[in-house]
N, C-alpha and C positions, 0 to 999 in steps of 0.2 A: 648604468646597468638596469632592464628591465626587472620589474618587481612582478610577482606573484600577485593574481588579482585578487584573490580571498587572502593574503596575508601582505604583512609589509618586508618580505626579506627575499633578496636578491634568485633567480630562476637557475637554477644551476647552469652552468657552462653547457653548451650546447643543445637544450632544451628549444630555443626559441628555434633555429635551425629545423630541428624536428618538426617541431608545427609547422613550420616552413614547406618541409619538405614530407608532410604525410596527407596520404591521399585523402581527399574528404568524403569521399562515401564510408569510408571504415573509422572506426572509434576506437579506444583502447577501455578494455575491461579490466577486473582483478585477475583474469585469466589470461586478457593478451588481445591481439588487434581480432576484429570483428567485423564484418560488413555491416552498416547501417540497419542495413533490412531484416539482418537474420532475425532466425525465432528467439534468440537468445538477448540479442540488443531492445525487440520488440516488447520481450517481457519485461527487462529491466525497465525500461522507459514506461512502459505499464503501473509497475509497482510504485516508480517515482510517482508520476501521476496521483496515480491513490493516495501516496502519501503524502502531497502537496495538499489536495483536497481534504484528507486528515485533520491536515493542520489548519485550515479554514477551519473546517468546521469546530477545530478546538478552539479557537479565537472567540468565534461567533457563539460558542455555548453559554448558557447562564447557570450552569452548572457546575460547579468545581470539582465534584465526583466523576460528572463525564467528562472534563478538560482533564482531569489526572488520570483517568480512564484510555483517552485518546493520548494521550502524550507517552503511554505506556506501548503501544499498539504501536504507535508512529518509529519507536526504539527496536521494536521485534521486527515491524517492516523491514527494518536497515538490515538486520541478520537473516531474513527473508530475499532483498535484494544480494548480498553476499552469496547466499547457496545457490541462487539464479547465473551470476557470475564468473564464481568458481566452479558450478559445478561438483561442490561438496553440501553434506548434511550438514543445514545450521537448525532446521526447525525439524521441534523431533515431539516424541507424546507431552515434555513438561509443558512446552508453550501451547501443545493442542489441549493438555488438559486445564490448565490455567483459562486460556478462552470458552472453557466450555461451562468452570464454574462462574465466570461472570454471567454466562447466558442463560444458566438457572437460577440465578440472584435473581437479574432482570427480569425472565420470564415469569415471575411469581410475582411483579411490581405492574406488568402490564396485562391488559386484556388482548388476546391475539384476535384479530377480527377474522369473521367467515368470508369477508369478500372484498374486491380490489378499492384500496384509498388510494385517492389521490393523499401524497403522502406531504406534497409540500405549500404548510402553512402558515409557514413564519421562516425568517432569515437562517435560523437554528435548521430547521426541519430540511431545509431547502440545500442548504450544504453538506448536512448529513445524507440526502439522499444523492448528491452526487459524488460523495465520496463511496457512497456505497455500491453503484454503476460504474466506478470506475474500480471499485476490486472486484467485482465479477469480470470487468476484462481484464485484470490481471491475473484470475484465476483462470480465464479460457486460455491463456497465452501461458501460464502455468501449466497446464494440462498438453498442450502442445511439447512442452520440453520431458514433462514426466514418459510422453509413448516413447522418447525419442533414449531414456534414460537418464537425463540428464541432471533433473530432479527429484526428490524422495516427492512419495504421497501421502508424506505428512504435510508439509508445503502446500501442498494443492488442498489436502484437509483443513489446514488454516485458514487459507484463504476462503473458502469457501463458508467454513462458519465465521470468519471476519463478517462476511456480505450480511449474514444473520443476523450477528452481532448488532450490526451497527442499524437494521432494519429495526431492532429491539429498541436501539436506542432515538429513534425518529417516533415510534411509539410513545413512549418512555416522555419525551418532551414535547411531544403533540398538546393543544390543548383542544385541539378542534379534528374532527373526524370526515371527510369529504370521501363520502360514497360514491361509487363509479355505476 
């Protein structure tokens, strides 16, 4: 019997069939089959992304406040990818207010600069900031599902101060500043 590739126990009866027999431009969501392309597949796969990069960059931090920081972040993505999915409110004011008092903690720790850094100056910095390019396109691809309805604009809120967030925190472990 075929096994489950992320587990060791047997693929239920007619599962393999399926794969078999489902079209490969479409995917299945918590909501149901999808076109590859749509805006909704797009964002999921966006948010993944980010959260992949996330978790780089929590490996690569020398920080254990910003690894338990990011590994927090990485948990509300997931409830974040869910409302994308379904289609229902997962992220609502607690998670936007909870991100917004980390980024007055932080902001009181760093100096905001008046003009553009180049931001990446060490392995930390360097993954942080592509984590953090890859949540502004999962908040343009957020904002895509929110005209459409499909999304609350608290979601799109989140993300959007995630991007900050995590801008804070390339600050926050910079030790060097490279003026543009």
């Amino acid at each position: 019997m075929e096994k489950n590739a992320d587990k060791n126990t047997p693929l239920k009866p007619g599962i393999r069939e399926k794969r078999k027999n489902r079209n490969p431009a479409k995917t299945t969501t918590l909501s149901g089959e999808e076109w590859k392309d749509s805006s909704v597949v797009e964002c999921i796969g966006s948010m993944d992304e980010a959260n992949a990069f996330l978790g780089l960059a929590r490996v690569f931090s020398s920080s254990s406040r910003v690894r338990d920081l990011l590994l927090n972040i990485q948990r509300t993505m997931f409830k974040a990818g869910c409302e994308v999915s379904l289609g229902e409110k997962k992220i609502g004011k607690k998670e936007l207010e909870s991100l917004e008092k980390v980024i007055r903690e932080i902001e009181k720790e760093v100096e905001i600069p008046h003009s553009f850094l180049i931001l990446e100056t060490s392995e930390e910095t360097a993954f942080l900031n592509v984590a953090r390019t890859a949540v502004r396109r999962a908040e343009r691809r957020a904002v895509s599902l929110y005209r459409k309805n499909r999304v609350g604009l608290d979601l799109v809120q989140w993300l959007n101060k995630l991007s900050y967030l995590i801008y804070l925190l390339i600050l926050l472990a910079g030790d060097e500043r490279i003026e543009v």
